[in-house]
Structure formats: structure tokens, C-alpha cells
C-alpha positions as a Markdown table, in Angstrom:
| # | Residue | x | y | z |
|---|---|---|---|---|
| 1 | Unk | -37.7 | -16.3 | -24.0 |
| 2 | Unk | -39.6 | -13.8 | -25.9 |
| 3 | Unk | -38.6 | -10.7 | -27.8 |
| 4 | Unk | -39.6 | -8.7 | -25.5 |
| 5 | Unk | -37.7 | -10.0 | -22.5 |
| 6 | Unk | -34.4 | -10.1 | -24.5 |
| 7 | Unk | -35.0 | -6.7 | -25.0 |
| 8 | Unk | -35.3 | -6.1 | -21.7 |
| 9 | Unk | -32.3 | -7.8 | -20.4 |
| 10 | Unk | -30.1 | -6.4 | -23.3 |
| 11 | Unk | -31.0 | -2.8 | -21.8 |
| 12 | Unk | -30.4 | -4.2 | -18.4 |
| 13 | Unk | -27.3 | -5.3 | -19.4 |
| 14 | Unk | -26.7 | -2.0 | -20.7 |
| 15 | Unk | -27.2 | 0.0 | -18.0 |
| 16 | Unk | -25.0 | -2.3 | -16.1 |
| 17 | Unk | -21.9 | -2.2 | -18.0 |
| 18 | Unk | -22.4 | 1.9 | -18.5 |
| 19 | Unk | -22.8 | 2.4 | -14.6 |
| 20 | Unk | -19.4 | 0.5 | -14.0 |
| 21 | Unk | -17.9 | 2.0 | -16.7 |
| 22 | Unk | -18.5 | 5.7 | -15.3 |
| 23 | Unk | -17.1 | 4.3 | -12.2 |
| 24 | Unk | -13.9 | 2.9 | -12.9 |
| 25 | Unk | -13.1 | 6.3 | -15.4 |
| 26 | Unk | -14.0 | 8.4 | -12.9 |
| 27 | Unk | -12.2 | 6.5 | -10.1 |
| 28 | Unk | -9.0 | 5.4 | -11.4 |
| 29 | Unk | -6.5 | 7.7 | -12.9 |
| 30 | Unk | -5.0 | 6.1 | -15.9 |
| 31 | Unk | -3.6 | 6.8 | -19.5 |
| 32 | Unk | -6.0 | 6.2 | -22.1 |
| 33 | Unk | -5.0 | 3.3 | -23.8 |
| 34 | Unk | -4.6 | 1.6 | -20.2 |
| 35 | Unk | -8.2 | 3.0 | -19.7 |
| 36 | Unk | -9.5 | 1.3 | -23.0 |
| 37 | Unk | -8.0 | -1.9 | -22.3 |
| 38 | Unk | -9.6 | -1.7 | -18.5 |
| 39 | Unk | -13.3 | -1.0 | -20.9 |
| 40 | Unk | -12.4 | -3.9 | -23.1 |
| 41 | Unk | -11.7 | -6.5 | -20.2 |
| 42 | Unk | -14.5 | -5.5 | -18.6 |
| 43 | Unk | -17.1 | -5.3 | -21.2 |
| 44 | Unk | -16.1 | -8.8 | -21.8 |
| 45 | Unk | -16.6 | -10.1 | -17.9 |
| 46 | Unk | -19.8 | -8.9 | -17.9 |
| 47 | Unk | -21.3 | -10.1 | -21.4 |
| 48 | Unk | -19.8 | -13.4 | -20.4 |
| 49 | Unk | -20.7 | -13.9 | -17.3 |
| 50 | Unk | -24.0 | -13.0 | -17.5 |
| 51 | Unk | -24.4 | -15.0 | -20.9 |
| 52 | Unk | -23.2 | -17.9 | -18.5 |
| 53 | Unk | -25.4 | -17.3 | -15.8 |
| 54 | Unk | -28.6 | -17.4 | -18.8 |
| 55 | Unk | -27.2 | -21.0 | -19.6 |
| 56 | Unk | -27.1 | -22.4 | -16.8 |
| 57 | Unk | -30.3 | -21.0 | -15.5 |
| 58 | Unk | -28.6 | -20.0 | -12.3 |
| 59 | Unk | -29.7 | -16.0 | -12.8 |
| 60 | Unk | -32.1 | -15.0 | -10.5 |
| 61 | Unk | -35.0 | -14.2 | -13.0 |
| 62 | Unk | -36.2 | -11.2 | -10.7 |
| 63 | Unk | -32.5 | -9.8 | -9.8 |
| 64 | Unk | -32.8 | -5.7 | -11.3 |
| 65 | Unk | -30.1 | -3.8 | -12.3 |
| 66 | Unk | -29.1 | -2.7 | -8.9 |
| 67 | Unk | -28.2 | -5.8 | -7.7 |
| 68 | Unk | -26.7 | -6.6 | -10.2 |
| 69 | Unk | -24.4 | -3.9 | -10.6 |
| 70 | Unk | -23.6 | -3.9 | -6.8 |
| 71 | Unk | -22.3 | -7.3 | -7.5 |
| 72 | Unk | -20.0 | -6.0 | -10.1 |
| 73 | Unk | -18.5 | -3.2 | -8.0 |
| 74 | Unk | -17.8 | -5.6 | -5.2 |
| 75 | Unk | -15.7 | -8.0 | -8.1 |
| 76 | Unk | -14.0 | -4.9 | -8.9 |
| 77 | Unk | -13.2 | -3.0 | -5.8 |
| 78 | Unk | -12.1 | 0.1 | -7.3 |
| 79 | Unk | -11.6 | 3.2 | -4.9 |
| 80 | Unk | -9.3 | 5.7 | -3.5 |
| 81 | Unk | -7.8 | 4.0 | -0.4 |
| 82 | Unk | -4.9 | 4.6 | 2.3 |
| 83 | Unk | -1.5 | 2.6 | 1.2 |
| 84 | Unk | 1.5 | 1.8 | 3.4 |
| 85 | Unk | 4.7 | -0.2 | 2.6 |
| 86 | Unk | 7.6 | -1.1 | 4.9 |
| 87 | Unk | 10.8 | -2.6 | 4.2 |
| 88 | Unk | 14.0 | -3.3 | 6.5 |
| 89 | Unk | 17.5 | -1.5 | 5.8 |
| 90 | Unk | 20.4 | -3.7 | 5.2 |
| 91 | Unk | 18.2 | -7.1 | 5.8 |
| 92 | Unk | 20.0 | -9.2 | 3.2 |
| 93 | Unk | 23.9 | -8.5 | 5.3 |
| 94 | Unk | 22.3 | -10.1 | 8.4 |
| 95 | Unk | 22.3 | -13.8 | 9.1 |
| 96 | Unk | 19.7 | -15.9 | 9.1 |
| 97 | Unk | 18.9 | -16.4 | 12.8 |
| 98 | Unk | 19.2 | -12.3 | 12.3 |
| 99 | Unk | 16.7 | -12.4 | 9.4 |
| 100 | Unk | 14.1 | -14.7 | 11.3 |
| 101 | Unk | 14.4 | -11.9 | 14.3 |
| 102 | Unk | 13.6 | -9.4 | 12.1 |
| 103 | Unk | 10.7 | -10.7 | 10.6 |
| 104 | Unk | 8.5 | -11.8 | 13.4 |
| 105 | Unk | 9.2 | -7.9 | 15.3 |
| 106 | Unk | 8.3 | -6.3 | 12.2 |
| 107 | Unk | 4.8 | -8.1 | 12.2 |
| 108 | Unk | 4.6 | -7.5 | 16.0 |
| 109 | Unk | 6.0 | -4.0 | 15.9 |
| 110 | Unk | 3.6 | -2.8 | 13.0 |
| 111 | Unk | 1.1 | -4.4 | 15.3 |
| 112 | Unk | 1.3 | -2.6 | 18.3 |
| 113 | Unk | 2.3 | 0.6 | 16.5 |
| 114 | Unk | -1.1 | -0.3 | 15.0 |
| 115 | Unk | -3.3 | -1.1 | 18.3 |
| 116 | Unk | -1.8 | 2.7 | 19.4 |
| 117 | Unk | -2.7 | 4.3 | 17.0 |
| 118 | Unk | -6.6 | 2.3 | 16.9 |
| 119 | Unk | -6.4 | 1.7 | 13.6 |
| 120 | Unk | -7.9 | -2.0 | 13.2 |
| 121 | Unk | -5.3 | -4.7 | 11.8 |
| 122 | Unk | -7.9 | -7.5 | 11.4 |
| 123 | Unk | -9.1 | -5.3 | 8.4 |
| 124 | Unk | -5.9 | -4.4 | 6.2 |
| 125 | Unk | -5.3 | -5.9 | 3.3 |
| 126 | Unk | -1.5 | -7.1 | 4.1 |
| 127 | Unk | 1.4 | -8.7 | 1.2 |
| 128 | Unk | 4.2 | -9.8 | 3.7 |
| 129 | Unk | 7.3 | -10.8 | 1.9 |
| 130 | Unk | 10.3 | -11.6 | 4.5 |
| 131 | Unk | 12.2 | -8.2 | 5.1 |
| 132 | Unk | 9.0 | -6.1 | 3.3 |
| 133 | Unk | 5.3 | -5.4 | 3.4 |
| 134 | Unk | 2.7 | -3.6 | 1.8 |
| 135 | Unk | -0.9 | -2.9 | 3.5 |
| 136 | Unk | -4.0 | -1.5 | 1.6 |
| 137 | Unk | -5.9 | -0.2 | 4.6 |
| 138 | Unk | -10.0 | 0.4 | 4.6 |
| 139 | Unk | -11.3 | 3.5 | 3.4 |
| 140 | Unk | -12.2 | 4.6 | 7.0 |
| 141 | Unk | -8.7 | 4.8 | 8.4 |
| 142 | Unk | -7.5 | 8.5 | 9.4 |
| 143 | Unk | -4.5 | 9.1 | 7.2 |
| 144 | Unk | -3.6 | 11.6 | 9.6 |
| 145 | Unk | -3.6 | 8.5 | 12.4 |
| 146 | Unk | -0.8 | 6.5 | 10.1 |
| 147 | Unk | 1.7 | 9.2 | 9.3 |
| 148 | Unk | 1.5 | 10.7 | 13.2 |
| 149 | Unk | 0.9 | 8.8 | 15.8 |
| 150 | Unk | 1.6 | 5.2 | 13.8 |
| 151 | Unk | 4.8 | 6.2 | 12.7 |
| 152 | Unk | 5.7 | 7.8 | 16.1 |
| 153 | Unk | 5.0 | 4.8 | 18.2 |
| 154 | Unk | 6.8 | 2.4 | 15.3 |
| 155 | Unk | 9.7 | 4.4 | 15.7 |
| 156 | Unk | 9.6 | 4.1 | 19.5 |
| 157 | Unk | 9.1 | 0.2 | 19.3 |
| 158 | Unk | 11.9 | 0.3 | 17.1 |
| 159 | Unk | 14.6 | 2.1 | 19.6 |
| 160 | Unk | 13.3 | -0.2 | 22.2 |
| 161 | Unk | 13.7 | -3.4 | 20.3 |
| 162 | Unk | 17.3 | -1.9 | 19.2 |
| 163 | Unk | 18.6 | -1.4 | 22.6 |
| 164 | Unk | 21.5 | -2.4 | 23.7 |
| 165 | Unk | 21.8 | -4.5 | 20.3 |
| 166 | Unk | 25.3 | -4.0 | 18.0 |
| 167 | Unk | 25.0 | -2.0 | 15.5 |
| 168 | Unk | 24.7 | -4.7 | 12.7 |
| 169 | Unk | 21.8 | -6.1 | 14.3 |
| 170 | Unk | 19.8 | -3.0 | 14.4 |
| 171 | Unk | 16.2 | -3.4 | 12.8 |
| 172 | Unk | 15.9 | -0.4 | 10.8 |
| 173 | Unk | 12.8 | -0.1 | 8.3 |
| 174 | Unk | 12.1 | 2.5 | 5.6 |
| 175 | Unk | 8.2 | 3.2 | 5.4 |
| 176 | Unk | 6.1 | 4.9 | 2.9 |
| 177 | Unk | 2.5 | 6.3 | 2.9 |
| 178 | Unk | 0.0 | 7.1 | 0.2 |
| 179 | Unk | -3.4 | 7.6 | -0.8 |
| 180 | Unk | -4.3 | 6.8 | -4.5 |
| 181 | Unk | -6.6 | 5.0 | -6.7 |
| 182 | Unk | -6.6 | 1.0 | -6.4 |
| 183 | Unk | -8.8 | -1.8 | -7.9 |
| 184 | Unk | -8.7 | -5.3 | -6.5 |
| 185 | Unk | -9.0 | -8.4 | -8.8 |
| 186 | Unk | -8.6 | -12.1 | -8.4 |
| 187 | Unk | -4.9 | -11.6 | -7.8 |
| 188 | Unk | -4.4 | -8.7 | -5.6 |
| 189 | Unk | -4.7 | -4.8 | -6.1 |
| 190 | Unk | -4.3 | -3.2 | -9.5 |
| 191 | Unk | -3.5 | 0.4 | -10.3 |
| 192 | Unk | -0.9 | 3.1 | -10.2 |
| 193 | Unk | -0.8 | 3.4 | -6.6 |
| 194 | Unk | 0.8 | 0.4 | -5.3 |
| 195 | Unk | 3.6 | 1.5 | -8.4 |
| 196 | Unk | 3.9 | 5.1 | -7.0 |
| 197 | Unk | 4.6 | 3.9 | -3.0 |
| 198 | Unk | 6.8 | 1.4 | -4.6 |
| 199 | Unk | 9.1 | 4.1 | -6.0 |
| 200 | Unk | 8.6 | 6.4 | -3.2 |
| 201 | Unk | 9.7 | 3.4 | -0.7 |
| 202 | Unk | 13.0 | 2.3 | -2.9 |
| 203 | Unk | 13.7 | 5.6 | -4.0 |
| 204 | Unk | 17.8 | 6.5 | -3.6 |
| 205 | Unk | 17.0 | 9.7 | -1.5 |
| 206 | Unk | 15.1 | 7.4 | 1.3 |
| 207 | Unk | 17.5 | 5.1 | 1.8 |
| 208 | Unk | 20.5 | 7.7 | 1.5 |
| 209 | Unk | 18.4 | 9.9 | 4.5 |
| 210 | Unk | 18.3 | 6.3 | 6.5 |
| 211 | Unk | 22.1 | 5.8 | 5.5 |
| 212 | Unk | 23.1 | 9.3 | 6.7 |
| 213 | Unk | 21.5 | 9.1 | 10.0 |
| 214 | Unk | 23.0 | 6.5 | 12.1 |
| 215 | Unk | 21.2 | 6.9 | 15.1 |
| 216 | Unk | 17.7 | 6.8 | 13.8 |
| 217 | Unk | 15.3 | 3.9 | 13.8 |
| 218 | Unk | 13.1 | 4.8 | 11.0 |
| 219 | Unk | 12.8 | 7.1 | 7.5 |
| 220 | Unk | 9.5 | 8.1 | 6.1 |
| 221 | Unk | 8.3 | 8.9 | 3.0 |
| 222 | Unk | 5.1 | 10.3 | 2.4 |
| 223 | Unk | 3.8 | 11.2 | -1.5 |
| 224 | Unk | 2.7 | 14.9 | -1.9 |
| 225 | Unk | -0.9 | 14.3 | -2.0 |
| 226 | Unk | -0.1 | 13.1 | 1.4 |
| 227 | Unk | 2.0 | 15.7 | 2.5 |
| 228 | Unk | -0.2 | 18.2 | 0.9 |
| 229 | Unk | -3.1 | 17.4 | 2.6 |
| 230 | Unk | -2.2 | 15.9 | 5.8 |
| 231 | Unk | 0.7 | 17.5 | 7.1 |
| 232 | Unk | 0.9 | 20.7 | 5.8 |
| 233 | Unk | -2.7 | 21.6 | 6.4 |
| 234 | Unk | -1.7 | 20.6 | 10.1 |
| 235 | Unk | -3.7 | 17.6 | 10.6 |
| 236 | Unk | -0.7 | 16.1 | 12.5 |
| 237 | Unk | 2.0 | 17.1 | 15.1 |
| 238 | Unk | 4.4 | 17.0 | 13.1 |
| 239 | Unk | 5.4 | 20.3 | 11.7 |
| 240 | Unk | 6.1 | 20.5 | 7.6 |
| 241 | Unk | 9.7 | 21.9 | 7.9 |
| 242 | Unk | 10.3 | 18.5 | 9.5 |
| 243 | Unk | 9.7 | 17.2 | 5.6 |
| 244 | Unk | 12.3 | 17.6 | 3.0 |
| 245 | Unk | 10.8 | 17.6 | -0.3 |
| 246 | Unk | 13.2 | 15.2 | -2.9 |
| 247 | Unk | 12.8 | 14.3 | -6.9 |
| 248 | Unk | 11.6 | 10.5 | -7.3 |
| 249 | Unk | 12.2 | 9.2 | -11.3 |
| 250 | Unk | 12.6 | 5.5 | -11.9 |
| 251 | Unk | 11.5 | 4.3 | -14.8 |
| 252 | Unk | 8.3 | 5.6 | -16.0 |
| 253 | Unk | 7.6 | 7.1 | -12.7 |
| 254 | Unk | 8.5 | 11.1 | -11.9 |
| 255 | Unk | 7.0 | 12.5 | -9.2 |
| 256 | Unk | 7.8 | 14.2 | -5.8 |
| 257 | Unk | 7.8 | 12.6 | -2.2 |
| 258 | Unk | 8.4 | 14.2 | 1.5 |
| 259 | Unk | 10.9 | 12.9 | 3.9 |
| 260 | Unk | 11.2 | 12.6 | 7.5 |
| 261 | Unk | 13.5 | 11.1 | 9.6 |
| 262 | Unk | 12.6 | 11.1 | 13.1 |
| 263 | Unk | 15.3 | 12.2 | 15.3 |
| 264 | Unk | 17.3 | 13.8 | 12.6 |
| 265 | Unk | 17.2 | 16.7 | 10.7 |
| 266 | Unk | 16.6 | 15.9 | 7.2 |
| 267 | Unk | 17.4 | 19.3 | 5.5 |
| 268 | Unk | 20.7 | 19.0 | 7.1 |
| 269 | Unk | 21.9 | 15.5 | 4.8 |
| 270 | Unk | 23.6 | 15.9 | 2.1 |
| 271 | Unk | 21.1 | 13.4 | -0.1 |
| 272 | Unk | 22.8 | 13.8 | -3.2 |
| 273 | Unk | 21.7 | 13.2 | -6.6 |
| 274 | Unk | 19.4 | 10.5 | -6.3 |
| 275 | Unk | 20.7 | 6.6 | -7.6 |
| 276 | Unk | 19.5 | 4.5 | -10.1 |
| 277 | Unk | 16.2 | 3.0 | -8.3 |
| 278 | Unk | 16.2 | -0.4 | -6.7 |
| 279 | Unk | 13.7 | -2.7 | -8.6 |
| 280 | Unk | 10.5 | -3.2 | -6.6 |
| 281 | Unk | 10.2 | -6.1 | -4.2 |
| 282 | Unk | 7.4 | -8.9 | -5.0 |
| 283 | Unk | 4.9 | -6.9 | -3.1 |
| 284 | Unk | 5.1 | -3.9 | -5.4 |
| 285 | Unk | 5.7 | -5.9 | -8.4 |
| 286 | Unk | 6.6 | -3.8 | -11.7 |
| 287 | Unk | 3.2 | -5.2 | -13.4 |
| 288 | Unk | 1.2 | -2.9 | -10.6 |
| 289 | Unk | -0.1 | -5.8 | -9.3 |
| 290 | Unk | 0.0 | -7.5 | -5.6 |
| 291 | Unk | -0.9 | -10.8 | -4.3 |
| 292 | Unk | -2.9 | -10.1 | -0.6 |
| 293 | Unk | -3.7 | -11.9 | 2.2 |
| 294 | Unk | -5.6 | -10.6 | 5.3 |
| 295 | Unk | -3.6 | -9.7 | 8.6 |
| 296 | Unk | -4.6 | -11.1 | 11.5 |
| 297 | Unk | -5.5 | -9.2 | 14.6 |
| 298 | Unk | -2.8 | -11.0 | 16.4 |
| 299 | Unk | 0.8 | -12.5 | 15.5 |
| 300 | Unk | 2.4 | -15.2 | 17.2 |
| 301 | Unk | 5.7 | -14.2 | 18.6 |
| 302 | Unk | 9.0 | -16.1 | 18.8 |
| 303 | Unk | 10.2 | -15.3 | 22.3 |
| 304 | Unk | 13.4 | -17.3 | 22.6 |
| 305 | Unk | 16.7 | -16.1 | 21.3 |
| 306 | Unk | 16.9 | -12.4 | 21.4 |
| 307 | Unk | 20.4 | -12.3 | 23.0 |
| 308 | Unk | 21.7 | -12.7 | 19.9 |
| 309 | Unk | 23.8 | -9.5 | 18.4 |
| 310 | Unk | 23.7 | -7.9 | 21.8 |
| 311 | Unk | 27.0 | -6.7 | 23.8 |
């Protein structure tokens, strides 16, 4: 290779790793030594990969720098995107015919909540983990869609499925909704994001608004950028003194969320002080990180056995 073709394929290279660079600071809102360390790893993907690519003479001699760096921004998926987590009240107390109940309605619940609302299942981004899941949804879903409409038909499937059912069979869920800076990787989603809904969705003041209203089916909480945006600027039905704003702080984390209930009044509970958080579940794991797997369009259903927990 001559001198001058190194050259060009160091600046190349250059430009490259600069363009990405600029993207992930100016998409992803971290601290700065977790933003050096992002610089670091990925200065060091690049140079090798492409190093490797030189080697083995698989590099397309007449790729440019575009194509290149598209490639790179597909391997590292970062962007602002739509986040949901759900997890079932009380699921661990249940038995486990109980348990397998609950699991295959949540699936088919979320689904046709889903189907109502059109917002396409076949292309979220889905963690299930028995009694929990957590969904990053494509960038062109209508955030106004999920908290309204979504939540209203979820918690309408939910009084349905819970009729005539005893009490300790109920299938009660605690849902969360954000919108937040995410990057995908080889193992799932990275970021503060997937942290924040994670301590939103285990936070004491959700579960104490579920706890305090025995009738309802479903508790919501929504982060303020959410709440801010969405509801308040009246994108929604629902009207923002149906919200009750609370204090979430578990370990690192302090911020706010927004809490509805629907069928109760939520500025009426006595919430308390809030508990010592409940450690994330597997699908927001402490790390930031989250295994995925795609949803399908359709779930098969276990028809047989519903009788049990009724009168």
C-alpha cells in the first residue's frame, strides 16, 4: 500500500471515529468520566475492527466514509426512544398454576392493549422475565398513544380478566413510561434510561398508590419529561390533576415521577414517605444494561384452566 493511500485511509478513519463521536456526546446524557470511557471503548472498536478488516482483505477497497460510518451507527444504536416497563403486584404470594396464569395474560393483555392502541408489537424491543417486562419501542411510536389510550385499554383488559376472580388471584401490574437516551450493544440496551424507568417502576410511592387502592387494576408512573410534555401540554385525555407528582431516590437515582391510578384518586392516598427501593428485576439490571429479544406479533395463549381462584 503506498504512502499515500495510508494517508488517505488514516483521515478516513478519522473522520469516522469524529462523526460518531459527536453523536453519541450529543445523544446520550452521561457524566464525564462515563462519557470518556464510552470514547475510549469506542475509539478502540473502530481502530480494531477496521485494522482487522485491512488483514483479512475483506474491506471493500471503494467503501467512503459514509458507508462506513452508517455501519457504525447501526452497531451502536444510540437515540432517544420511547421506554415501557411492567411488572405484576404481589406475583411472588400466588401459586404456581397462579403464576403461569399471570404470565401468559400479561403477554396477551399488553398485546391487545397494544393492537388498540395501533402501535405495532412485531417491532418492540421486549425483555420478558416471568412476572416483569421491559419494551424499548421504535422511534415512531406516539408517546401520547402509550400513556392514553394503551394504558386505558390495559386497565380495561385487566378488570375483565379480574372478574369474578378472589381477591388473591387478581392480576394487578404497575407500569411505567419514559422517553430517554438509549444505546444498543451486543447485549441489550445501555444507558441511563432503562436505570431511571427502573426506579420509577419499583419506586415505594407506586406500589404504596397500587397498595392503597384496592379496587384498581393498574398504577402508572410516568417520568416528568413525560408528564411534562405529554400530558400536561394536553396531548392526552387524561387531565394533569389526575397525576400526583412524588420524590423517587434510590441509590444514585433522584428524580421526580407522576402517578396515576386509574379509578382512584391519587392525591387522596396517604403515600407516605417513600421506602427503601426494591432492587431492580433482571430486566432493568443495576449495570444499565438489558438482555432483548423481539416480540412477536402474536402470543400463543393457554386457554384451559382459568376457573382457578374464582368463587
Amino acid at each position: 500500500m503506498s504512502n499515500q493511500s495510508q494517508h488517505d485511509d488514516s483521515n478516513e478513519v478519522d473522520a469516522v471515529i469524529g462523526d460518531v463521536l459527536r453523536q453519541a456526546e450529543s445523544a446520550i446524557v452521561v457524566d464525564r468520566e462515563d462519557l470518556a470511557r464510552r470514547r475510549e471503548a469506542l475509539l478502540g472498536w473502530m481502530t480494531n475492527r477496521i485494522e482487522a478488516d485491512r488483514e483479512s482483505g475483506t474491506e471493500d477497497p471503494e467503501a467512503g466514509v459514509a458507508q462506513r460510518a452508517d455501519r457504525v451507527r447501526k452497531a451502536g444504536g444510540f437515540g432517544r426512544k420511547l421506554l415501557l416497563a411492567v411488572e405484576a403486584d404481589a406475583y411472588g404470594r400466588s401459586d404456581a398454576f397462579t403464576q403461569h396464569e399471570f404470565q401468559e395474560a400479561i403477554t396477551r393483555l399488553l398485546g391487545e392493549a397494544a393492537d388498540t392502541a395501533q402501535l405495532d408489537r412485531s417491532r418492540w424491543m421486549t425483555q420478558v422475565d416471568g412476572d416483569s417486562l421491559f419494551t424499548v419501542l421504535p422511534e415512531s411510536v406516539s408517546e401520547a398513544a402509550l400513556v392514553d389510550t394503551f394504558m386505558r385499554v390495559l386497565d380495561a383488559r385487566l378488570r375483565a380478566f379480574n372478574h369474578d376472580r378472589v381477591r388473591q388471584a387478581r392480576l394487578r401490574l404497575r407500569a411505567a413510561v419514559h422517553f430517554g437516551s438509549v444505546a444498543s450493544d451486543a447485549n441489550g440496551f445501555v444507558g441511563r434510561a432503562p436505570l431511571e424507568i427502573g426506579r420509577i417502576l419499583h419506586c415505594g410511592a407506586l406500589r404504596t398508590a397500587l397498595a392503597q387502592s384496592p379496587d384498581a387494576c393498574l398504577a402508572v408512573g410516568v417520568s416528568a419529561t413525560v408528564f411534562h410534555d405529554v400530558v400536561r401540554e394536553a396531548y392526552t385525555t387524561l387531565r394533569a390533576d389526575e397525576f400526583r407528582r412524588v420524590d423517587v431516590e434510590a441509590k444514585e437515582y433522584r428524580g421526580e415521577a407522576w402517578i396515576w391510578v386509574p379509578g382512584a384518586d391519587v392525591r387522596q392516598l396517604d403515600l407516605g414517605p417513600s421506602p427503601e427501593e426494591t432492587t431492580p428485576t433482571v430486566s432493568m439490571r443495576s449495570s444499565g444494561s438489558v438482555q432483548v429479544n423481539t416480540m412477536s406479533g402474536s402470543a400463543q395463549v393457554h386457554q384451559g384452566g382459568l376457573e382457578t381462584g374464582r368463587r
